[in-house]
Residue frames as qw, qx, qy, qz and C-alpha x, y, z in Angstrom:
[[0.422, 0.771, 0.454, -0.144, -6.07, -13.31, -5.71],
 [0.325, -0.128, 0.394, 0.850, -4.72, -11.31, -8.95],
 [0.131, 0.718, 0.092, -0.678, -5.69, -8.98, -11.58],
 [0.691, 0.541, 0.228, 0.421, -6.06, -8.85, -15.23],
 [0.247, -0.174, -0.032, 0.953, -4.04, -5.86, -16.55],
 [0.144, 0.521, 0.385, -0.748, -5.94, -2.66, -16.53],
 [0.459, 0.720, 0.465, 0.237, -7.98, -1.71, -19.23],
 [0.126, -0.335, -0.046, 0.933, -7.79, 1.41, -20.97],
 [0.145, 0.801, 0.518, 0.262, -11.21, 3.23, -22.20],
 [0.122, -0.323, -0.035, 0.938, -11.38, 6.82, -22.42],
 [0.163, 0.845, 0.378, -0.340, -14.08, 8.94, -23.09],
 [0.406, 0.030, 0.184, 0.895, -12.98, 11.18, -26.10],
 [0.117, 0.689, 0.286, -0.656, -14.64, 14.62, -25.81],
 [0.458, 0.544, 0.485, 0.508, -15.55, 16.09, -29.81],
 [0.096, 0.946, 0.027, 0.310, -16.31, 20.00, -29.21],
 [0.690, -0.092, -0.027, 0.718, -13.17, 21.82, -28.93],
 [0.181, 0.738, 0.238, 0.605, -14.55, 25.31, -29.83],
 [0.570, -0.812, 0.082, -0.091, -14.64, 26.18, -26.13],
 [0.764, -0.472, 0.207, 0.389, -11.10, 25.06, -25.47],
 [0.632, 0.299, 0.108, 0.707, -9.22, 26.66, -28.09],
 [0.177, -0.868, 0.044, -0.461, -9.95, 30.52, -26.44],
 [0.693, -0.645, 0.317, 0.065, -8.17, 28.62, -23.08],
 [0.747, -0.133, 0.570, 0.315, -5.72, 26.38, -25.05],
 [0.445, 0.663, -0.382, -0.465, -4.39, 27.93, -28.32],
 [0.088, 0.455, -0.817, -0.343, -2.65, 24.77, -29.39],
 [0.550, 0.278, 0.754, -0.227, -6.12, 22.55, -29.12],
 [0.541, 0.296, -0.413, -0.671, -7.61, 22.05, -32.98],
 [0.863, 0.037, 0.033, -0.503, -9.97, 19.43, -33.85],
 [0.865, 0.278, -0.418, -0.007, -7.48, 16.99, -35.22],
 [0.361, 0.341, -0.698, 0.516, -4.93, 17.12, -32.51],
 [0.472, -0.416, 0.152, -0.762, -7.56, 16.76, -29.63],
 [0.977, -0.019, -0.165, -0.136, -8.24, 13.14, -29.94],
 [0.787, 0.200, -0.396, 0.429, -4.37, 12.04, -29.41],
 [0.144, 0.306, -0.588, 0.735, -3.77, 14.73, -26.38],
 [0.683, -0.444, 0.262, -0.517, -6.51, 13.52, -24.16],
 [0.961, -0.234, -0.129, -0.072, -5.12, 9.85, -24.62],
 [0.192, 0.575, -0.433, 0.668, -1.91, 11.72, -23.50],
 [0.380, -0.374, 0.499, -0.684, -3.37, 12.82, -20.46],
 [0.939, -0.151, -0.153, -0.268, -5.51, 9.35, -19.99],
 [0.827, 0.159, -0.431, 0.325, -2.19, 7.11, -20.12],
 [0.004, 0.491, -0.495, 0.716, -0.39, 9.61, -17.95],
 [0.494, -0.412, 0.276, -0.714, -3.03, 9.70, -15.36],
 [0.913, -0.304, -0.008, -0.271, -4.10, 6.16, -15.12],
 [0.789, 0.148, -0.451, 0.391, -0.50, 4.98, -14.76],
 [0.078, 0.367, -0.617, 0.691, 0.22, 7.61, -11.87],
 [0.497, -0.329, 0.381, -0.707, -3.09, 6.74, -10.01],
 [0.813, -0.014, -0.576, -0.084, -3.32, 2.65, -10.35],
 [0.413, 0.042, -0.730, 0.543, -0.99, 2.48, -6.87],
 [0.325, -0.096, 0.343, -0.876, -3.67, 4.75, -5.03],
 [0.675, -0.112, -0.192, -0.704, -6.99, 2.63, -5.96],
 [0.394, -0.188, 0.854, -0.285, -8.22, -0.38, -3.83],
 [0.502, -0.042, -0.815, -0.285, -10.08, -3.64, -5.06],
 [0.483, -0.257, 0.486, -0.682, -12.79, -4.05, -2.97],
 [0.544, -0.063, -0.789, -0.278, -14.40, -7.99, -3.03],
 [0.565, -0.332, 0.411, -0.634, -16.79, -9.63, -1.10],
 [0.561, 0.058, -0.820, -0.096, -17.27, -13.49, 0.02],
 [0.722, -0.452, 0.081, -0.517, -18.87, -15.34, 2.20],
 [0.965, -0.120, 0.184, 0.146, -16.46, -18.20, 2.30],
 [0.285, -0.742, 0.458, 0.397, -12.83, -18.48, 1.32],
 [0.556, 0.259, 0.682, 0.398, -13.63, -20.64, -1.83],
 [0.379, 0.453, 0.535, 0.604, -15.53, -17.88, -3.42],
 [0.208, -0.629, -0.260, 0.702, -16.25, -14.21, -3.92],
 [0.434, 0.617, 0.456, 0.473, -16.77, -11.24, -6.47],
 [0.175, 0.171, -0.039, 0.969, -15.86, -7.65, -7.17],
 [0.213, -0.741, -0.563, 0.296, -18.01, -5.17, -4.71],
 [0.217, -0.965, -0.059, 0.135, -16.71, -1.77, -4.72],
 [0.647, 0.491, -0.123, 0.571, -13.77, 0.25, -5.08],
 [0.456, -0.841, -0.076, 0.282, -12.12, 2.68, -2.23],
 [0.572, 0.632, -0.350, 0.388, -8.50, 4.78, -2.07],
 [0.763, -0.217, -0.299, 0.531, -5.90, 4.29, 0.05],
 [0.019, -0.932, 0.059, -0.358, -5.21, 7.79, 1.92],
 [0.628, 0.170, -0.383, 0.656, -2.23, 8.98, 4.10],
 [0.323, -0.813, -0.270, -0.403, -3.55, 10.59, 7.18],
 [0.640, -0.655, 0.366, -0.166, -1.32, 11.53, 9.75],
 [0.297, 0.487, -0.811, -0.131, 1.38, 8.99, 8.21],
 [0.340, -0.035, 0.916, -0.208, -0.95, 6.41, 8.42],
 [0.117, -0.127, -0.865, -0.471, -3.06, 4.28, 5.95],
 [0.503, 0.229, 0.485, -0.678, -6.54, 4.79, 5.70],
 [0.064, 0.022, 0.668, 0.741, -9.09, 3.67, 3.53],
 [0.311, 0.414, 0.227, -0.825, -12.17, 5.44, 1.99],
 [0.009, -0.295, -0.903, -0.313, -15.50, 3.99, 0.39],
 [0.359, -0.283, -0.369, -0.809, -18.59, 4.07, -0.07],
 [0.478, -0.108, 0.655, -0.575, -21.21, 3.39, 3.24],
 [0.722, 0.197, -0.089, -0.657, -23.03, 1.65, 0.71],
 [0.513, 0.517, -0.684, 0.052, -20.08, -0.61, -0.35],
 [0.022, 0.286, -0.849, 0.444, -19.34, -1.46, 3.32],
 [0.719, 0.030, 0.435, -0.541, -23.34, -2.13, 4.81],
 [0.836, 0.253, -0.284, -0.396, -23.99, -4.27, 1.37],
 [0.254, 0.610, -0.741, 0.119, -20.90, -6.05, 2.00],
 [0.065, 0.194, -0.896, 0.395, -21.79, -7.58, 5.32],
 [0.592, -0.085, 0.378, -0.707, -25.17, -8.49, 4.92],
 [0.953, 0.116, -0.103, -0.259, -26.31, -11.78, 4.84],
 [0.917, -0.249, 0.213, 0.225, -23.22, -13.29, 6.83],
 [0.819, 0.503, 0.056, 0.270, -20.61, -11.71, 4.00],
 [0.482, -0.672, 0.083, 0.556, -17.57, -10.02, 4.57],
 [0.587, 0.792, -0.020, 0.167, -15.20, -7.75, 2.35],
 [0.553, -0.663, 0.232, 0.449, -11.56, -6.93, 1.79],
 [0.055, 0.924, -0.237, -0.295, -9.04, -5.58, 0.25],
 [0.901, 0.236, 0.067, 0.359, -6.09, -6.31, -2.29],
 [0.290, -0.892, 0.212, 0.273, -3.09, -4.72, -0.70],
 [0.234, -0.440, 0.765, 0.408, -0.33, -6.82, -3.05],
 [0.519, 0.457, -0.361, -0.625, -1.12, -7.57, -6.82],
 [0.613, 0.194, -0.733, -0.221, -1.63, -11.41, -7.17],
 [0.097, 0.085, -0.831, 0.542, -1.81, -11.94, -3.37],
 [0.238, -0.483, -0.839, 0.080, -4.39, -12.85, -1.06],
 [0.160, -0.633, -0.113, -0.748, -7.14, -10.35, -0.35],
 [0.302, 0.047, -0.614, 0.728, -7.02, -9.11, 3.39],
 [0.219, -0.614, -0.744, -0.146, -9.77, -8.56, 5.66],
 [0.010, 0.664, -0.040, 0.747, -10.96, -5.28, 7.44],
 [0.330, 0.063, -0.623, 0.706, -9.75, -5.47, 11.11],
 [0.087, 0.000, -0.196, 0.977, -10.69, -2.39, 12.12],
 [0.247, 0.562, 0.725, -0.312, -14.01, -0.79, 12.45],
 [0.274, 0.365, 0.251, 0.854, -15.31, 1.10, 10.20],
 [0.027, 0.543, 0.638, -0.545, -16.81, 4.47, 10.22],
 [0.078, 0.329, 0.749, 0.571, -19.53, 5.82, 8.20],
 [0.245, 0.470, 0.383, -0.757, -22.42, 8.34, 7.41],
 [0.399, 0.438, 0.804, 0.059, -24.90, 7.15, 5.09],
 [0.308, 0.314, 0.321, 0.839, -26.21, 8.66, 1.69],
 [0.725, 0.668, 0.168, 0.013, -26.34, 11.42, 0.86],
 [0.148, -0.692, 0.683, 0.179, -22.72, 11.55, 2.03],
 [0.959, 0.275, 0.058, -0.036, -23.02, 7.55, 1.52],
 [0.259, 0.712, -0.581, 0.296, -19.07, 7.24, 3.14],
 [0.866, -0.494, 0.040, -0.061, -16.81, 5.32, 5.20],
 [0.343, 0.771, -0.465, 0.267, -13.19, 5.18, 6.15],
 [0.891, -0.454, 0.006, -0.024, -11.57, 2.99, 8.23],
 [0.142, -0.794, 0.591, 0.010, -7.97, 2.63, 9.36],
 [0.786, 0.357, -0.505, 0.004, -5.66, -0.03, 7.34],
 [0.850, -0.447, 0.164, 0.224, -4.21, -2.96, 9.53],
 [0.330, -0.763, 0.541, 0.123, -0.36, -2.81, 9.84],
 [0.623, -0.159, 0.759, 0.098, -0.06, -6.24, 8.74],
 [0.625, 0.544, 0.540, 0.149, -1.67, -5.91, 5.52],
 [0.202, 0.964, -0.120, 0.121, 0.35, -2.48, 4.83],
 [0.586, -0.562, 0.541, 0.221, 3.56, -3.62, 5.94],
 [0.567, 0.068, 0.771, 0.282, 3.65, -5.96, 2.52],
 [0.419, 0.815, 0.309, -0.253, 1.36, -3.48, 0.72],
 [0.458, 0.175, 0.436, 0.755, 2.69, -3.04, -3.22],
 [0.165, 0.785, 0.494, 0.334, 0.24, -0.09, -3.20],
 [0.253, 0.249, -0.065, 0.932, 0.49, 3.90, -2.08],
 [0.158, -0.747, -0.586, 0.272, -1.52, 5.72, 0.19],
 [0.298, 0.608, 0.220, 0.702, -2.35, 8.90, -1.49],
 [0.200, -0.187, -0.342, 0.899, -0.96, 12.05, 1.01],
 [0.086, 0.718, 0.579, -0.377, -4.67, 13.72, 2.27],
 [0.007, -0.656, 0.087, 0.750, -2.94, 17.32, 1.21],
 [0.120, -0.217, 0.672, 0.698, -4.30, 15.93, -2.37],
 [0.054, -0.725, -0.678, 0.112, -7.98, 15.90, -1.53],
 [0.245, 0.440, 0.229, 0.833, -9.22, 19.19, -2.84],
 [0.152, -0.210, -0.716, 0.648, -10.41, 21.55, -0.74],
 [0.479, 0.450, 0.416, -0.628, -13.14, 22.68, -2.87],
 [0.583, 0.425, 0.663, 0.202, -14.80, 21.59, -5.89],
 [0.168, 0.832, -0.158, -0.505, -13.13, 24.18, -8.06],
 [0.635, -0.120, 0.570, 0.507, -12.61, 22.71, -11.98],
 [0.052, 0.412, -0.380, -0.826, -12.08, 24.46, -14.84],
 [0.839, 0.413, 0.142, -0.325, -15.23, 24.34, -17.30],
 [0.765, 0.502, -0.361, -0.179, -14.17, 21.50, -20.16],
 [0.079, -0.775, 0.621, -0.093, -11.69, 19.73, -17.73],
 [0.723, 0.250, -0.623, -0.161, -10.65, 16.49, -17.96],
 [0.654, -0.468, 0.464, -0.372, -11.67, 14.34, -15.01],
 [0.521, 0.102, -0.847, -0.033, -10.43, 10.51, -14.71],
 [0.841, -0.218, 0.354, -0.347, -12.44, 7.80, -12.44],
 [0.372, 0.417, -0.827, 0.067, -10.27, 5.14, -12.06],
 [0.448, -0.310, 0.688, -0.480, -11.30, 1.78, -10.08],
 [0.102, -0.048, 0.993, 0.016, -12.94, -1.85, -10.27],
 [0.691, 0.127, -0.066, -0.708, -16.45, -2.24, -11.99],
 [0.546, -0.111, 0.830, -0.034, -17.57, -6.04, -11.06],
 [0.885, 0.380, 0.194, -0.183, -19.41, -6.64, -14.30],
 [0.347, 0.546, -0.762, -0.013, -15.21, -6.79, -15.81],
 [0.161, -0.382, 0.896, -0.156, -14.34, -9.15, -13.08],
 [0.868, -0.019, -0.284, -0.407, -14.94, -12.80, -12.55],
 [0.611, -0.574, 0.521, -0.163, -13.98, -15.81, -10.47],
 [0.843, 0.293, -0.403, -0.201, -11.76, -18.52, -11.76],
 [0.881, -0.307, 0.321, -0.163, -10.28, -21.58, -10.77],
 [0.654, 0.695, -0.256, -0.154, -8.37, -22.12, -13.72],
 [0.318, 0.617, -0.627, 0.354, -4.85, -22.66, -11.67],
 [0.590, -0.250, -0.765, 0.062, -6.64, -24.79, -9.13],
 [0.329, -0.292, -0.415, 0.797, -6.69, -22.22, -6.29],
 [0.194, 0.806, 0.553, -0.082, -9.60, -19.40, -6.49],
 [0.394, -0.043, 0.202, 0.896, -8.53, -16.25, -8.23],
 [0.195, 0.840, 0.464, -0.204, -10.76, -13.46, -8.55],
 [0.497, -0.043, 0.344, 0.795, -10.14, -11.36, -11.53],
 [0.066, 0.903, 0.410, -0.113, -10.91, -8.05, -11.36],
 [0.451, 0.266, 0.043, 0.851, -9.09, -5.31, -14.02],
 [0.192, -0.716, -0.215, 0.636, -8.79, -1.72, -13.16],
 [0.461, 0.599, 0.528, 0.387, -10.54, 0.67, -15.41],
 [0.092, -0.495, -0.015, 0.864, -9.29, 4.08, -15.98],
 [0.171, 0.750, 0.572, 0.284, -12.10, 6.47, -17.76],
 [0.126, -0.212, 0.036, 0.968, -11.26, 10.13, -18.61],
 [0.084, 0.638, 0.681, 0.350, -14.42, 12.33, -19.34],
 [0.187, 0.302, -0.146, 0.923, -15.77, 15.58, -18.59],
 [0.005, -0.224, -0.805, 0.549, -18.54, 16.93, -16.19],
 [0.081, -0.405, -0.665, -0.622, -21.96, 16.47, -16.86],
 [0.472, -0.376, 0.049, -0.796, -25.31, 18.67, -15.51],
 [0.192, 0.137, 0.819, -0.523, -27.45, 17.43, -12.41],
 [0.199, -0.423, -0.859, -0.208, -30.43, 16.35, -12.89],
 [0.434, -0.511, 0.012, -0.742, -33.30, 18.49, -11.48],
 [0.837, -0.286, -0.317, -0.342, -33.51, 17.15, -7.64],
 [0.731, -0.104, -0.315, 0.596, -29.90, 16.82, -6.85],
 [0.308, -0.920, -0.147, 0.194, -28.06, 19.07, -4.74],
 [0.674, 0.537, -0.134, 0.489, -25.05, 20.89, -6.61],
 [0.154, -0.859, 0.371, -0.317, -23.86, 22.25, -3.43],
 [0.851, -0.155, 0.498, 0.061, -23.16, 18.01, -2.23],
 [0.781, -0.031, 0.584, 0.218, -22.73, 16.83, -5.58],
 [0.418, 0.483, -0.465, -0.613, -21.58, 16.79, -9.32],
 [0.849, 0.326, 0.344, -0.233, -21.85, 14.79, -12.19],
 [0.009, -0.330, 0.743, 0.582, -19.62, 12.74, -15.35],
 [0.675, 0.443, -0.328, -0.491, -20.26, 11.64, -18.22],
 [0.443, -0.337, 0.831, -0.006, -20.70, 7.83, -18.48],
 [0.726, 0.494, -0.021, -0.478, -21.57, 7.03, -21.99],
 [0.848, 0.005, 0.506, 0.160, -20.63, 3.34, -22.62],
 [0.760, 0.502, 0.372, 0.177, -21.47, 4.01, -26.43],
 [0.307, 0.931, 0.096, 0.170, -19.38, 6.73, -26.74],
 [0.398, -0.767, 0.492, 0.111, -16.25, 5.76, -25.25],
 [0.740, 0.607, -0.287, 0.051, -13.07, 4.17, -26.95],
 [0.900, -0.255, 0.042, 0.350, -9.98, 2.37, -26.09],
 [0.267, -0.840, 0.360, 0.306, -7.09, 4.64, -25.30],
 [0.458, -0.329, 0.770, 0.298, -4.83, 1.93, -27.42],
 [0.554, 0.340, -0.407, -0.642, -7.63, 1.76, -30.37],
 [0.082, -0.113, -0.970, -0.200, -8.08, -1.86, -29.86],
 [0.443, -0.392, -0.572, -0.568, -12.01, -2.89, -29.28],
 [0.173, -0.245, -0.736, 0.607, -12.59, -2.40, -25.23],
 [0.311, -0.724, -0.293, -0.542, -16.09, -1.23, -24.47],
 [0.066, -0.275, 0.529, -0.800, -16.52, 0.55, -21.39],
 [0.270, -0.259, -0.908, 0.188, -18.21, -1.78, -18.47],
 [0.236, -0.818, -0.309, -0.425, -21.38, -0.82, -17.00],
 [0.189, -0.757, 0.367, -0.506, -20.60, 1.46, -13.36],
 [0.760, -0.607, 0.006, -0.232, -21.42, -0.68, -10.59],
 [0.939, -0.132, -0.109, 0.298, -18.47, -1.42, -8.92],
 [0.274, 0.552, -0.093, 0.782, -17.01, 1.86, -9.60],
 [0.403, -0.812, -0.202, -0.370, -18.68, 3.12, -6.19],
 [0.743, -0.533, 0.081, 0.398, -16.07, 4.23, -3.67],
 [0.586, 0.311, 0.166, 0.730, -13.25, 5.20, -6.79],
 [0.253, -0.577, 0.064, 0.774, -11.66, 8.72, -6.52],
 [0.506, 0.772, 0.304, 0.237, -12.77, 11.22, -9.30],
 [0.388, -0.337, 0.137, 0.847, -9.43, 13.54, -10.17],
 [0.428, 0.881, 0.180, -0.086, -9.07, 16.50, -11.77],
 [0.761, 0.579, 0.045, 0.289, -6.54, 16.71, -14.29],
 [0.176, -0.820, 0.034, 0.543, -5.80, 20.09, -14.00],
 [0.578, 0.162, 0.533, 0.597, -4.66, 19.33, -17.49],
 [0.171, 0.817, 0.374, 0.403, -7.37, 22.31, -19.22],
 [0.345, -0.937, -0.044, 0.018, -6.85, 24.71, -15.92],
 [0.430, -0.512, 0.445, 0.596, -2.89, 24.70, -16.72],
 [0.302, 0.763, -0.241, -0.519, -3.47, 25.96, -20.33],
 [0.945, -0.034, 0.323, 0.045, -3.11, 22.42, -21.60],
 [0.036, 0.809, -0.585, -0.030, 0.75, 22.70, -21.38],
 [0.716, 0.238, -0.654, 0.061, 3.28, 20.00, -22.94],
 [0.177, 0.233, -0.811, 0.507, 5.09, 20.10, -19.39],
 [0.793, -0.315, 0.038, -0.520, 1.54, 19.13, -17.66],
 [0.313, 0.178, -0.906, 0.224, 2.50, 15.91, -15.45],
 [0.597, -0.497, -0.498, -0.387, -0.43, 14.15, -13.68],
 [0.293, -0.134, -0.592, 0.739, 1.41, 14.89, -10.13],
 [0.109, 0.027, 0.171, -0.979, -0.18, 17.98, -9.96],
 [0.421, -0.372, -0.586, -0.584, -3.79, 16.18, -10.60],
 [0.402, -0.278, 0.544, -0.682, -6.25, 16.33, -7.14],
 [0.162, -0.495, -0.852, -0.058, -9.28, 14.33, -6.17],
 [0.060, -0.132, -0.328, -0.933, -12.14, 16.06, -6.61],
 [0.794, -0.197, 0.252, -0.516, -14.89, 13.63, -4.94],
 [0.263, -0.127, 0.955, -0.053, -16.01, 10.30, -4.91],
 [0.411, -0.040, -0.774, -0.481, -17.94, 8.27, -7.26],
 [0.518, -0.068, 0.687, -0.505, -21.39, 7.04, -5.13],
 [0.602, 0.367, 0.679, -0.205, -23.52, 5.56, -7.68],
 [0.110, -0.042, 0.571, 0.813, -24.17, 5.45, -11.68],
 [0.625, 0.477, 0.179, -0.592, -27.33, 6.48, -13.63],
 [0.399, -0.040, 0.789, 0.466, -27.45, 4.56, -16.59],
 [0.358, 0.742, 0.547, 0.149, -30.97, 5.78, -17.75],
 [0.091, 0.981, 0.140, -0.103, -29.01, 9.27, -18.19],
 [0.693, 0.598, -0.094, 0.392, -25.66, 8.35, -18.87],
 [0.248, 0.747, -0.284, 0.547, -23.82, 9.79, -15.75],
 [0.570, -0.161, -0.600, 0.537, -21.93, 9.21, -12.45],
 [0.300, -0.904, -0.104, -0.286, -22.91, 10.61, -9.45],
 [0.608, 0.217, -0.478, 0.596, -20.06, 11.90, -7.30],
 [0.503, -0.767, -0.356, 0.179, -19.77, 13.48, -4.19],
 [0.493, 0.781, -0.096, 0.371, -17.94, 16.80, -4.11],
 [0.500, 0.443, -0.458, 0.587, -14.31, 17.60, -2.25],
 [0.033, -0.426, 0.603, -0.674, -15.15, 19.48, 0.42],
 [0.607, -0.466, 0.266, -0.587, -17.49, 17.27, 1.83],
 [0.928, 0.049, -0.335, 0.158, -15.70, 14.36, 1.43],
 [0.286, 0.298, -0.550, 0.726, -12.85, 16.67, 4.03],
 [0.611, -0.311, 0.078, -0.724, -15.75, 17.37, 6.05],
 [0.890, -0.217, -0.160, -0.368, -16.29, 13.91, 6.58],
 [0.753, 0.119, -0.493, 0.420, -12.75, 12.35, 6.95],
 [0.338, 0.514, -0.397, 0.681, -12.14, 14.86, 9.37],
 [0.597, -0.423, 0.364, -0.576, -14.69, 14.18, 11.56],
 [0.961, -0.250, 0.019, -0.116, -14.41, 10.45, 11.47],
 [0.602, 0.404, -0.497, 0.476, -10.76, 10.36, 11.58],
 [0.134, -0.306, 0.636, -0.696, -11.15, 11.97, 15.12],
 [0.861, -0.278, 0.158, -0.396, -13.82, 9.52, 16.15],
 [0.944, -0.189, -0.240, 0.124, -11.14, 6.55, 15.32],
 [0.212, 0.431, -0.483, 0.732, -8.20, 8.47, 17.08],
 [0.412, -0.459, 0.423, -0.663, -10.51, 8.81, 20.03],
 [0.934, -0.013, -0.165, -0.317, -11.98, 5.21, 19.37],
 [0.672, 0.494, -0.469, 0.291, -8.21, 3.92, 19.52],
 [0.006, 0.571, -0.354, 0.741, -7.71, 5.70, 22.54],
 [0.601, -0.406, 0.205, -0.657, -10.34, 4.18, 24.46],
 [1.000, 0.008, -0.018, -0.015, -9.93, 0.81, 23.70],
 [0.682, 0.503, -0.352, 0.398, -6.39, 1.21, 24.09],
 [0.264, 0.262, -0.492, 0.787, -6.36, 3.05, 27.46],
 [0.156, -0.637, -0.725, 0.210, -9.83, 2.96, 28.70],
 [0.056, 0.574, 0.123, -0.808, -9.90, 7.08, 27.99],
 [0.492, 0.814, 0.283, 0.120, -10.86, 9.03, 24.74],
 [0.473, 0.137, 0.069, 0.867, -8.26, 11.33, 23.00],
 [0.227, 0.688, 0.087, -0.684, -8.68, 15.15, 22.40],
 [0.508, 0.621, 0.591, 0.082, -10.84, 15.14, 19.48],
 [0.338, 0.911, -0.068, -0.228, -9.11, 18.12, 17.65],
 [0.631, -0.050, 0.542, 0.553, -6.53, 16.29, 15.48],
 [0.373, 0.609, -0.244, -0.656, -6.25, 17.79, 12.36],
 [0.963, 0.195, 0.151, -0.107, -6.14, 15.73, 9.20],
 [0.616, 0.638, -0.296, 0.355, -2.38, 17.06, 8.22]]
């Protein structure tokens, strides 16, 4: 299976009146050319971190499902979706997996997973050996999960991952191929609805009409689905005084993408710390899971995640 190459949309933000008290060197005209600065940067350091989730029911055919990232726990591959992503996946006989190597065959999930429905609406599941052994991708080092949802008003978030209305299945080369680009989308964070819980979750800004190709050619930004599972970073780009030397190393994750609104224009996400909250308790359920089925005992359940 392969990839187109990635898109590039970007969200360009217009009020600047608020950022020029943080950011002296922000003015209206130069605004527009240093977020697709920080866009390019960002979606070129975090492309090796994002999975391709697909689902099939057969080995002839299949379509984009979901996105996830690839974490480093304990020097060891995990990876981390949506519960939604994983239940839809396998119902009705279907299965899902991964693209560990760009153009290669997509790899199935071994392992078990584990998983705590919304309004966490997670799941995480240790990466086979075999399919990480060969793996062109990166598992992104935990200590880059934030430990609280703490961004700077006006900051520039990026959601990076695999929305299925892009992809599609072709045959073209005589051998299925599922093509499915990776979209990187830089915006900023929008209000909850009345109803959510802002102590769980936040909100971006997904406004199709109102986004623009990083490169000026004519990409429109795809609707969400498929985005569910994708890391949401935070720049840090505004909260460092948007300095030249800014380098997207220093960007976190921030949550996870569960689901889009469309009648309101905005991603729901899940925020930081309870996305540690959760890895940390199912990381020690498969350590202990591992354990048993490995030795007929359980572990001691107080691993850390570092």
């Amino acid at each position: 299976m392969q990839h187109a190459p990635p898109g590039k949309p970007v969200y360009k933000p217009l009020q600047t009146a608020k950022l020029k008290t943080m950011c002296q060197n922000i003015c209206d005209e130069n605004w527009p050319e240093i977020v697709r600065r920080v866009h390019v940067a960002m979606a070129a350091h975090v492309r090796r971190y994002i999975a391709s989730i697909s689902r099939c029911v057969d080995n002839e055919s299949g379509a984009a499902h979901g996105s996830g990232v690839y974490l480093d726990i304990n020097r060891r591959p995990f990876m981390l979706t949506c519960e939604h992503v994983v239940r839809e996946g396998y119902e009705g006989g279907g299965r899902i997996a991964h693209l560990p190597v760009a153009g290669g065959n997509y790899h199935a999930f071994p392992n078990p997973w584990f998983f705590e429905p919304d309004p966490v609406d997670l799941a995480v599941t240790a990466v086979a050996p075999a399919s990480w052994s060969s793996s062109d991708k990166r598992a992104l080092p935990v200590s880059r999960v934030a430990n609280n949802y703490d961004v700077a008003p006006n900051e520039l978030l990026m959601l990076c991952g695999y929305p299925a209305k892009a992809a599609y299945f072709s045959r073209f080369t005589g051998q299925p191929v599922l093509d499915s680009p990776l979209i990187p989308y830089t915006a900023r964070e929008a209000a909850l609805p009345e109803g959510l819980d802002p102590g769980r979750h936040f909100g971006l800004h997904y406004e199709m009409g109102k986004a623009e190709a990083a490169d000026g050619g004519s990409s429109r930004l795809p609707p969400a689905p498929g985005f569910s599972g994708s890391p949401i970073w935070d720049t840090g780009f505004v909260a460092g005084d948007c300095r030249d030397d800014w380098r997207p190393e220093t960007a976190r994750v921030i949550g996870v993408c569960l689901r889009w609104n469309g009648g309101e224009s905005f991603v729901l996400a899940l925020r930081a710390e309870q996305v540690r909250v959760f890895l940390l308790e199912n990381v020690r359920k498969i350590v202990a899971h591992e354990h048993w089925i490995e030795r007929g005992r359980p572990a001691d359940d107080t691993a850390d995640l570092e």
